[in-house]
C-alpha positions in Angstrom: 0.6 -12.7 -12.0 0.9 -9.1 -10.9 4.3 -7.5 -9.3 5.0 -4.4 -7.8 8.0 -2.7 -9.2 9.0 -0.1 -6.0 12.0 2.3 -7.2 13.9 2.9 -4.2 15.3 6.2 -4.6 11.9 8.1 -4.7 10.4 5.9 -1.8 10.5 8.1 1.2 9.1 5.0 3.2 6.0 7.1 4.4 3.8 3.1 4.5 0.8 4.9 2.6 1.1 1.9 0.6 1.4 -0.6 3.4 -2.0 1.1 4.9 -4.0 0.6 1.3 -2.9 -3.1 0.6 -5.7 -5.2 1.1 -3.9 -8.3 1.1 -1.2 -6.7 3.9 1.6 -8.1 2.0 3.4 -4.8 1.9 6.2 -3.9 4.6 8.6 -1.0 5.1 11.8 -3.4 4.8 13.8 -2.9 7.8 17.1 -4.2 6.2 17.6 -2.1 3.7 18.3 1.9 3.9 17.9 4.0 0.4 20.4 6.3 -0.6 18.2 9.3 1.3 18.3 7.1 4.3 14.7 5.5 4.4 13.4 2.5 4.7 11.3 1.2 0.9 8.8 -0.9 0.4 8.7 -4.5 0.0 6.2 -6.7 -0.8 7.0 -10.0 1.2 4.4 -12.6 -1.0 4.0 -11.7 -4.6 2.4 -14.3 -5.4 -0.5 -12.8 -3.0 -0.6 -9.9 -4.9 -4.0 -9.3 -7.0 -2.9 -5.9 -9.1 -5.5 -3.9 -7.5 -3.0 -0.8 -7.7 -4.3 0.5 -4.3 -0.7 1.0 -3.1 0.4 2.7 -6.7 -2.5 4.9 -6.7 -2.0 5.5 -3.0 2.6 6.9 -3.0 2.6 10.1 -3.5 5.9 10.3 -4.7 5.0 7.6 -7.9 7.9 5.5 -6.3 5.3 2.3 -7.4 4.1 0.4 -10.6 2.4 -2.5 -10.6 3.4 -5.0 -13.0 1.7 -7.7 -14.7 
């Protein structure tokens, strides 16, 4: 099963990745605030997730892996 590993102090929270996930399971999470003062990336159903790498190929600031 696939995982996306999101390191939260190079996400800026811009939700290019949220836009390229074809199974929408990606959300800018609104209860948490990264040391620069954004908002990361979740992803809300990993088990949804099908390692396509659209949102890792898609941050701009390599803040994304995909796992698994």
């Amino acid at each position: 099963m696939s995982r996306i590993a999101v390191d939260s102090k190079y996400c800026k929270g811009c939700g290019l990745c949220v836009d390229a996930c074809p199974k929408d399971i990606l959300i800018l999470d609104p209860d948490t605030i990264s040391p620069k003062g954004y908002h990361p990336v979740k992803c809300i159903d990993e088990s949804q997730c099908i390692g396509c790498k659209s949102c890792q190929t898609m941050c701009p600031d390599v803040a994304i892996q995909v796992v698994g």
